[in-house]
C-alpha positions in Angstrom: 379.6 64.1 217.1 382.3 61.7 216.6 383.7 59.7 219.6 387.2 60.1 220.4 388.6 63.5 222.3 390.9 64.3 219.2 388.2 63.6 216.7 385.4 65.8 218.9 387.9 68.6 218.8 389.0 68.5 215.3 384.6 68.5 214.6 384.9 71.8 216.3 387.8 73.0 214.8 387.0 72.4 211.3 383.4 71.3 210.7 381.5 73.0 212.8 382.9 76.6 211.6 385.8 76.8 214.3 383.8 76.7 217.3 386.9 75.5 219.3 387.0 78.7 221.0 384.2 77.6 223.1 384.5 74.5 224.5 385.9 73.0 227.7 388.2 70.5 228.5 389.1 68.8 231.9 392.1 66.7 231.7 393.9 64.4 234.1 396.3 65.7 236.0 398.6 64.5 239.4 399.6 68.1 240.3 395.8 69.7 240.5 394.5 69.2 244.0 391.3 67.2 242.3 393.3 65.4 239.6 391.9 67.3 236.8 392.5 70.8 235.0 390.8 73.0 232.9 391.9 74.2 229.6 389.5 77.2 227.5 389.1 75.6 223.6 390.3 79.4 223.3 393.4 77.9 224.8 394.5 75.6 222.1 397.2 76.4 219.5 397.3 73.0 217.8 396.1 69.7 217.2 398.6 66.8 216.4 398.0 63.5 215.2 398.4 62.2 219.4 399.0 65.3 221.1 397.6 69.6 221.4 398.8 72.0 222.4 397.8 74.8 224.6 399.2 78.4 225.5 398.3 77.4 229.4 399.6 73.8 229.5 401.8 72.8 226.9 401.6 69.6 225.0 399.2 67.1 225.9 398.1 63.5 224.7 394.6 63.4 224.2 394.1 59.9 225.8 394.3 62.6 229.1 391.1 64.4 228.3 388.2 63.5 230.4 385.9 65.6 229.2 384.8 68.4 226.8 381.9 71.0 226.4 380.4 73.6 224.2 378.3 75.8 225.4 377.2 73.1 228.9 376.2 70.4 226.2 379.0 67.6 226.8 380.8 66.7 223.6 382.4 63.9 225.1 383.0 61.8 228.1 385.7 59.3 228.7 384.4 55.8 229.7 384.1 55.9 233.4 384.9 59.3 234.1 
């Protein structure tokens, strides 16, 4: 798998027979009690050149993605996270 958050979902999207629909993403963010919220692959409606998009939380830079999943293997993990 590659090693950026937009490249790991793109892998999913597109190479690996669009498996996007199951992964798991936790991103950063000030409003959730713990910092971080989850967003369903199933959730995502688009992937931009800096930015997704998701039915449940709108646009979102990937630099904010923490951390994504398929099926409890982790995909990725930012750098200190």
């Amino acid at each position: 798998m590659p090693g950026t958050a937009r490249e790991v979902l793109n892998e999913l999207r597109w190479r690996e027979g669009d498996h996007l629909g199951e992964a798991t993403l936790w991103y950063r963010d000030r409003g959730a009690a713990s910092g971080l919220r989850v967003i369903p692959g199933a959730d995502i409606v688009d992937l931009e050149r800096r930015y997704f998009t998701s039915r449940t939380a709108g646009r979102l830079p990937y630099y904010k993605i923490e951390r994504i999943e398929r099926r409890g293997t982790v995909l990725f993990e930012r750098p200190g996270a």
